[in-house]
C-alpha positions in Angstrom: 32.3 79.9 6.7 34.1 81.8 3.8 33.2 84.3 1.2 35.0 84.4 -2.3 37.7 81.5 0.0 38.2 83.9 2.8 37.3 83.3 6.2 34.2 85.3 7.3 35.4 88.0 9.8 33.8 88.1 13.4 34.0 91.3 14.2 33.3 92.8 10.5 29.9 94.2 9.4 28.5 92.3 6.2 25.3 93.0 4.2 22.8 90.2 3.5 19.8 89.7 1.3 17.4 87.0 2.1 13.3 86.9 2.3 11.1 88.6 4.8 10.5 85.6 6.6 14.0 84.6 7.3 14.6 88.1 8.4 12.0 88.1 10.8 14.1 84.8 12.3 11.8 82.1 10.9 13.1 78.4 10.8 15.7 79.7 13.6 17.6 82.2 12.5 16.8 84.5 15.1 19.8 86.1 14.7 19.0 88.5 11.6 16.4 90.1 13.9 19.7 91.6 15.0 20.5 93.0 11.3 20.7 96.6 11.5 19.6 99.0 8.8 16.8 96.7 7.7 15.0 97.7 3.8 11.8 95.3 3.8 10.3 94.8 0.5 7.0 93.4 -0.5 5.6 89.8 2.2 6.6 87.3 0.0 3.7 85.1 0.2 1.9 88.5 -0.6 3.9 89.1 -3.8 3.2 85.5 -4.5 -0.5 85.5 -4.6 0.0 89.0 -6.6 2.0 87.7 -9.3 -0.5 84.2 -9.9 -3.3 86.4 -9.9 -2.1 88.8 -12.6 -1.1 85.8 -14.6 -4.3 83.9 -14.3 -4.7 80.7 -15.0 -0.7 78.8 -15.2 -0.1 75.1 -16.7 2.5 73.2 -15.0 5.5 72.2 -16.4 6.5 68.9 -18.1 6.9 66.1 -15.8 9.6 64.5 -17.5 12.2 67.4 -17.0 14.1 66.0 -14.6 16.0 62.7 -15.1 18.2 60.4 -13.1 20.7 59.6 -15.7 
């Protein structure tokens, strides 16, 4: 693994962002449990329902967005 096409080193400490849910080792990574120093924001599926609520009713988009061209 590199960052900015430098290896990644072993024995250095590195700062990560990712979602509550990763951080807590879902899907495996068990390893962030580890993480040291830890600032938790909001549960995402929490701030998910939060934000559709406050925005009420929501239309989805096109479905012809995407193409295979």
């Amino acid at each position: 693994m590199t960052i900015d096409g430098a290896p990644v080193d072993p024995s250095a400490v590195y700062k990560v962002a990712a979602n509550n849910f990763l951080l807590g080792g879902g899907d495996g990574f068990s390893v962030f449990t580890e993480g040291k120093d830890q600032v938790l924001g909001a549960i995402d599926l929490d701030a998910f329902v939060t934000y559709f609520a406050a925005q009420g009713t929501i239309s989805p988009p096109a479905l012809n967005r995407i193409s295979g061209k």
